[in-house]
C-alpha positions as CSV (number, residue, x, y, z in Angstrom):
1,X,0.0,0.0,0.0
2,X,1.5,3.1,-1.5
3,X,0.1,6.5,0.1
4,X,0.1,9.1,-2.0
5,X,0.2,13.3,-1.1
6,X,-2.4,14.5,-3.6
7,X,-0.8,18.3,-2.9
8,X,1.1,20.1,-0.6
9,X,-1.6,22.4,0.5
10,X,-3.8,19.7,2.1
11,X,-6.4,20.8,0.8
12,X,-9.4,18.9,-0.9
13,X,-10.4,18.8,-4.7
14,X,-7.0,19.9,-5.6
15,X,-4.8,17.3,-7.8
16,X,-0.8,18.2,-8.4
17,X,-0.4,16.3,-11.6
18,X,3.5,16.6,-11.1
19,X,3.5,15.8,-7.7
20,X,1.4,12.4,-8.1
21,X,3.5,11.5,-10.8
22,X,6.6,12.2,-9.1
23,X,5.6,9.7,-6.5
24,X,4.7,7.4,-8.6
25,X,7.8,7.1,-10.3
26,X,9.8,7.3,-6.8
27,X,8.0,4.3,-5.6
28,X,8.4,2.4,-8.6
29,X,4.7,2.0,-9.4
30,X,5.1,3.6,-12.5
31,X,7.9,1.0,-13.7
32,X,6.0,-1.5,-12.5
33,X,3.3,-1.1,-14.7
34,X,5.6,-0.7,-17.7
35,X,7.1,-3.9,-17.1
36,X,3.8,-5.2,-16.5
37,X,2.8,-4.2,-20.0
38,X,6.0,-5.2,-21.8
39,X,4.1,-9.0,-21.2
40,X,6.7,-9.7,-17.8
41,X,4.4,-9.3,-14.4
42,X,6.6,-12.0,-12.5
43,X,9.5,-10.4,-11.4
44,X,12.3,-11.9,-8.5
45,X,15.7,-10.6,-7.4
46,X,18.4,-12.8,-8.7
47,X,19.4,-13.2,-5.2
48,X,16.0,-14.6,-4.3
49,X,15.3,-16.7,-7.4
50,X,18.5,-18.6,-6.6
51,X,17.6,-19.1,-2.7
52,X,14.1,-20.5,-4.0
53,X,14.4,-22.4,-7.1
54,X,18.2,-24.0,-6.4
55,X,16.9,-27.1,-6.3
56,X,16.1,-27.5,-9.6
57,X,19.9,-27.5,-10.8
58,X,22.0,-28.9,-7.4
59,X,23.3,-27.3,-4.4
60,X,26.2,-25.7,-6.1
61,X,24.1,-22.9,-7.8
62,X,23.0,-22.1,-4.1
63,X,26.8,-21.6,-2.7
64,X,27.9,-19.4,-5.9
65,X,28.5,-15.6,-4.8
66,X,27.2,-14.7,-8.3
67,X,23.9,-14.5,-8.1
68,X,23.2,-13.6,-11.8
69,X,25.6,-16.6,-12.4
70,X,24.1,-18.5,-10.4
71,X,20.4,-17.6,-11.5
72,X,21.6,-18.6,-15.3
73,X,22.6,-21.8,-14.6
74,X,18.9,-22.6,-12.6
75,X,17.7,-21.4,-16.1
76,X,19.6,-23.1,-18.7
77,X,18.9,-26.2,-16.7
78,X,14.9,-25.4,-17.0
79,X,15.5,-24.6,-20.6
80,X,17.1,-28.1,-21.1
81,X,14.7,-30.1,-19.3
82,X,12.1,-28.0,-21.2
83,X,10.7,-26.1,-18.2
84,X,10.7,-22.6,-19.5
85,X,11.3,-21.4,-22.7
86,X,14.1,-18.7,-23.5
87,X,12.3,-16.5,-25.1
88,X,9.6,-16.0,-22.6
89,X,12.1,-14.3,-19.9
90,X,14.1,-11.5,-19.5
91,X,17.4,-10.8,-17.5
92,X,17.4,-7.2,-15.8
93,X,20.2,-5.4,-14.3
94,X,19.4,-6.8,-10.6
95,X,16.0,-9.0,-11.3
96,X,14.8,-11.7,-13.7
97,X,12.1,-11.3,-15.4
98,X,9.2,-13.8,-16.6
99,X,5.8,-14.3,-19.2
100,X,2.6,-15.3,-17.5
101,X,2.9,-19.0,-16.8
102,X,6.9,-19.8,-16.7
103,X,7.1,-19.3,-13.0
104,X,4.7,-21.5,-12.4
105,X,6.3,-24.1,-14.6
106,X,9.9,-23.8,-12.5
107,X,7.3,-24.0,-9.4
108,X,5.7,-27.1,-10.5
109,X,8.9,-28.5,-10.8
110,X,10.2,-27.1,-7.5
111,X,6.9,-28.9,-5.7
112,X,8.3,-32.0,-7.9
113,X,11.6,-32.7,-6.5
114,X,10.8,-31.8,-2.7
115,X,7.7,-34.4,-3.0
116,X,10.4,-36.6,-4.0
117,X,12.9,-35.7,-1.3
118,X,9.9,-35.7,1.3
119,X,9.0,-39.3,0.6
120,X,13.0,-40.5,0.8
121,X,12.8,-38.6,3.8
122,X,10.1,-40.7,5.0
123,X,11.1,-43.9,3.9
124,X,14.2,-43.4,5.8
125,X,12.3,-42.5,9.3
126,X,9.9,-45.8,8.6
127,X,13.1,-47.7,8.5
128,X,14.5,-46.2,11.2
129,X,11.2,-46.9,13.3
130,X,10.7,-50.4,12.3
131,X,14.4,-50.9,13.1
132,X,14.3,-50.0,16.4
133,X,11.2,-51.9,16.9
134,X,12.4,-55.1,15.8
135,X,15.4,-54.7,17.9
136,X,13.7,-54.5,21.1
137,X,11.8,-57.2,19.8
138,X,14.7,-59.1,19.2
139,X,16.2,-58.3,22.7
140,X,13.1,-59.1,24.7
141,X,12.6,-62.4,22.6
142,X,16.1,-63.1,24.0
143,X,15.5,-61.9,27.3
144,X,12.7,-64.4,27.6
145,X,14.4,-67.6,25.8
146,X,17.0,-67.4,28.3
147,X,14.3,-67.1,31.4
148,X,13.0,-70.0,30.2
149,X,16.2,-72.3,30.1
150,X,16.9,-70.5,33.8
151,X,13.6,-71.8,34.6
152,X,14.7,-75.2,33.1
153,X,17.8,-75.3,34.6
154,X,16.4,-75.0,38.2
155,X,14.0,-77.3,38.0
């Protein structure tokens, strides 16, 4: 929410054209809608991008100090595995820049591989469980074999 000073007079009815504007293009609403109409309305920080879509092409992308670097890699990987095509983004100074529907592909993708960790994840835990369950199985099935050949013995 952008709050806008309609004049310095504070007074109603009475619209600064050059003011407005001037706010407008200080908060960046006004190249916001530009980029908007130039057909690019998803818009992330290389820095963020990388920190959020990693994933898609390894760890390494994530440790990289270039973030631009790092943010081409992600892509050429999605371009590759036919995620996103090339034409429908844009690289900016500090941001990239994408067509209606690409980010959603790279999300898709992104929800893809973490459903794939998360059930590794919890194969791993169920393994773990019933591991330690069959071993204290194990040890009590022991315990009572060898009350049983005490018993035997004493009687």
């Amino acid at each position: 929410i952008r709050c806008i000073i309609p004049n310095h007079k504070k007074t109603p009815h009475d619209l600064n054209d050059a003011l407005v504007i001037d706010q407008l293009n200080c908060n960046g609403v006004l190249e916001g809608i530009r980029i908007s109409r130039l057909g690019y309305p998803n818009r992330l920080i290389y820095s963020e991008f990388v920190k959020r879509y990693f994933i898609i092409a390894g760890q390494d992308t994530k440790n990289m100090s270039d973030k631009r670097g790092a943010t081409k890699k992600i892509i050429d990987k999605a371009i590759s595995g036919g995620l996103v095509k090339e034409d429908r983004l844009a690289f900016g100074k500090t941001k990239i820049f994408f067509r209606v529907g690409e980010l959603a592909n790279l999300e898709d993708e992104r929800a893809r591989i973490i459903g794939g960790m998360a059930n590794v994840i919890q194969a791993l835990a169920r393994g773990y469980v019933g591991r330690k369950y069959y071993f204290k199985l194990k040890e009590k099935y022991t315990a009572a074999s060898l009350i049983c050949d005490s018993v035997r013995d004493w009687l």
